[in-house]
C-alpha positions in Angstrom: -30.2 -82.2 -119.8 -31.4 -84.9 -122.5 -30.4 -83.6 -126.0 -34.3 -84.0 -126.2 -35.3 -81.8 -123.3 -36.0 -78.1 -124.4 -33.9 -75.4 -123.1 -35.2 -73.1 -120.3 -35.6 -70.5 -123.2 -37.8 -73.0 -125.2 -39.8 -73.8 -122.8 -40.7 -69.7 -121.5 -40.8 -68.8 -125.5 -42.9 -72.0 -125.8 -45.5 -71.1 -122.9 -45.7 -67.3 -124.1 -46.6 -68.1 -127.3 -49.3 -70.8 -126.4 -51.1 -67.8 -123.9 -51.2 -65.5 -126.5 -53.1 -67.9 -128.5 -55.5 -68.1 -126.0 -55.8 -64.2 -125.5 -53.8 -63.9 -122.2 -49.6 -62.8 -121.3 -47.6 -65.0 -119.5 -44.6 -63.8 -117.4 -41.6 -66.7 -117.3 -38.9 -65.6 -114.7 -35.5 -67.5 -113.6 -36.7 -67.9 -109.5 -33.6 -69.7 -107.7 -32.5 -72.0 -109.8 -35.7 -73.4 -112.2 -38.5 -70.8 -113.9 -41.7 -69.6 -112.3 -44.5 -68.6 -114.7 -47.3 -66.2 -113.9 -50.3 -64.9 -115.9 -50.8 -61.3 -115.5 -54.1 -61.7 -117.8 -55.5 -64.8 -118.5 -57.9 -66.4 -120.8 -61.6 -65.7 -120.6 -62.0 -69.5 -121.4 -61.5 -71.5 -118.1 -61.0 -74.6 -120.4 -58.1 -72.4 -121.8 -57.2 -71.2 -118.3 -56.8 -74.5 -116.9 -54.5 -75.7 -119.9 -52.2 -72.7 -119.5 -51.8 -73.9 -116.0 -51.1 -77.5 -116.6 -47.9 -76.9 -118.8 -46.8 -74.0 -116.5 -46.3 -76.8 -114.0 -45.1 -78.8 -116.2 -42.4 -76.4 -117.3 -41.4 -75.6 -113.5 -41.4 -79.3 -112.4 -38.9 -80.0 -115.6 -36.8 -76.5 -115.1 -36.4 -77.9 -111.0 -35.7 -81.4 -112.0 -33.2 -80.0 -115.0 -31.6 -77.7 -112.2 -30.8 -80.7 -110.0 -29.5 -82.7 -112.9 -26.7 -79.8 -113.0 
């Protein structure tokens, strides 16, 4: 990993703390060898929703892509 590129742990500390911004949980779990999120309760807001998404896939694309850089 880039010294630039967050650590797996900053990236699940950085997506559970954007959800409950928003009003909803979010569930970051080591699956193989990158991080899966999940929202066990989500956002009333689908503005919010669809943001929450968007940098959970973010964060598994870059945990897969970090994983393979290994």
């Amino acid at each position: 990993m880039s010294e630039n590129t967050p650590t797996w742990d900053e990236m699940a500390e950085a997506i559970k703390t954007m959800a409950a911004a928003v009003g909803a949980h979010a569930s970051v779990k080591n699956k193989y060898s990158a991080l899966r999120v999940e929202f066990p309760m989500l956002p009333d807001n689908p503005d919010h929703v669809r943001a929450l998404y968007t940098f959970a896939e973010l964060i598994e694309t870059e945990s897969e892509r970090s994983a393979k850089c290994l």
